[in-house]
C-alpha positions in Angstrom: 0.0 0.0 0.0 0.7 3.7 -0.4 1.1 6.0 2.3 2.1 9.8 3.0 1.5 12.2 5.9 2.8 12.9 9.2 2.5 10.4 12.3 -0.6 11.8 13.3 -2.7 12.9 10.3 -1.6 10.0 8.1 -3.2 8.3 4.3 -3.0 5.2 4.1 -4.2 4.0 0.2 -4.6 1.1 -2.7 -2.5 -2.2 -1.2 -3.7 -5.7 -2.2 -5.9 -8.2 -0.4 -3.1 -10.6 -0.2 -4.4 -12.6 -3.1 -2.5 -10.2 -5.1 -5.5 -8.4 -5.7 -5.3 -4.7 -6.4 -7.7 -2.8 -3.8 -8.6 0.7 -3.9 -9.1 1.3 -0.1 -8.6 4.7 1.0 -7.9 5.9 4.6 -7.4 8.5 6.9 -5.7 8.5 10.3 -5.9 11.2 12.6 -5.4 12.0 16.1 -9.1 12.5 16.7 -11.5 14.7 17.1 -13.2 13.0 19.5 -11.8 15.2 23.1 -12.5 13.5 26.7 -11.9 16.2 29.3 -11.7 14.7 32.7 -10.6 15.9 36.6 -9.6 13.6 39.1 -13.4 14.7 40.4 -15.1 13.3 37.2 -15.5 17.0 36.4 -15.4 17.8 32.7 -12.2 20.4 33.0 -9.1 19.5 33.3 -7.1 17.0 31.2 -7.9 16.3 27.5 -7.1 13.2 25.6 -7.2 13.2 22.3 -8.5 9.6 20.9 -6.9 8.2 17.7 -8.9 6.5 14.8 -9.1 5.7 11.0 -11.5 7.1 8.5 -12.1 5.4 5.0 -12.8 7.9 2.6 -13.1 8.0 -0.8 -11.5 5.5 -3.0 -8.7 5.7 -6.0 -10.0 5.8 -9.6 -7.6 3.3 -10.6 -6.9 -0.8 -7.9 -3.0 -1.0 -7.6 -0.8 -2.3 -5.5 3.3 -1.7 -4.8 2.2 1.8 -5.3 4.4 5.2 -3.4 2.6 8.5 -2.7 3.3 11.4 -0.9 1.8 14.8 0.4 -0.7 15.5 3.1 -4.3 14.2 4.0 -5.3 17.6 2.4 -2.5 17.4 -0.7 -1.4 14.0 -2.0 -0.2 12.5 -4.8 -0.3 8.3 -5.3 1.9 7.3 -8.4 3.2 4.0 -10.0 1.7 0.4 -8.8 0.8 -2.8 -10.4 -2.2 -3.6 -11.8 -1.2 -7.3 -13.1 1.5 -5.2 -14.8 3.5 -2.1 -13.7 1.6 1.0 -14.7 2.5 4.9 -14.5 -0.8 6.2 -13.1 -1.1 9.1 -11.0 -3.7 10.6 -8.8 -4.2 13.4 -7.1 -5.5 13.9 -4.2 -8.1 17.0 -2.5 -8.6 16.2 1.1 -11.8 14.4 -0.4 -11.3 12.6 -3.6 -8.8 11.4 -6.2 -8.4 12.9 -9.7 -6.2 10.9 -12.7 -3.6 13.1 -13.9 -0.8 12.7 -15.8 0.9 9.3 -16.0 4.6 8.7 -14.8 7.1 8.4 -17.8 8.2 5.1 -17.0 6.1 3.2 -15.7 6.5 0.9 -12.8 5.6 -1.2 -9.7 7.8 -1.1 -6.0 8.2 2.8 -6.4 9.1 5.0 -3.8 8.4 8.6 -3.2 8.8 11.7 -1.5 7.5 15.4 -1.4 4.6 17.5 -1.9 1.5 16.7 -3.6 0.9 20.4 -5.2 4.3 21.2 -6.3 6.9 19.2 -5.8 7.2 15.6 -5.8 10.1 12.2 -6.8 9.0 9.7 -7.8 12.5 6.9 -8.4 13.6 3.4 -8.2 11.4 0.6 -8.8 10.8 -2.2 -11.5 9.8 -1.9 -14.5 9.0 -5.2 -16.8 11.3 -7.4 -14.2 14.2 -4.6 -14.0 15.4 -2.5 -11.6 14.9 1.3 -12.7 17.0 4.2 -12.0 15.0 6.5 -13.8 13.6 9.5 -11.4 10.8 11.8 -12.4 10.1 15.3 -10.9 6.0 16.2 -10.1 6.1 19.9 -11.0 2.4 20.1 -9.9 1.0 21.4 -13.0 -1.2 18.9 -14.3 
């Protein structure tokens, strides 16, 4: 599966099933919003805790698995993956649902990534057909 985010407002996308079946599961992890404000009274005023929990949301266009991504839960970009065969597709995500946008170059499966998901983002390494790539493409965000 794909993943970007920080440790506490995390996305967590596509994957397979373990049948090597492509899945298009989307989800978002957040500290919570949920806030339990307790005293050692049982009064509601004093110490706040902040309860963690995962969100599915809405799902990628495209099933893939040994995909990368990158961004925030507000900004992402999911890129690469294998569908039964390496594939360059890329989506983009809104903080609500994914968009197709343009493909990677090369396209490939095992992919890693890094970066922003509006301007900025690498894509590198990988296979593609059975061999290693070294090819790395640049996201400049306008598509």
């Amino acid at each position: 599966m794909g993943g970007c985010g920080i440790p506490s407002n995390s996305l967590a996308f596509g994957g397979n099933t373990g049948a090597s079946i492509a899945v298009y599961s989307n989800e978002i992890f957040s500290d919570g919003t949920e806030i339990v404000t307790i005293n050692a009274h049982g009064i509601n005023d004093s110490t706040s805790i902040i309860i963690p929990f995962w969100v599915t949301t809405s799902s990628l266009n495209t099933a893939r698995y040994y995909l990368a991504g990158c961004g925030t839960t507000s900004d992402a970009l999911s890129f690469g993956g294998g569908t039964g065969s390496s594939c360059g597709t890329t989506e983009k995500w809104n903080g609500e649902a994914w968009a197709t946008t343009t493909s990677l170059i090369v396209t490939r499966q095992y992919v890693a990534g890094f970066g922003s998901g509006s301007a900025d983002a690498i894509a590198l390494g990988g296979t593609h057909s059975g061999i290693g790539s070294t090819t790395v493409e640049r996201w400049n965000g306008s598509s």
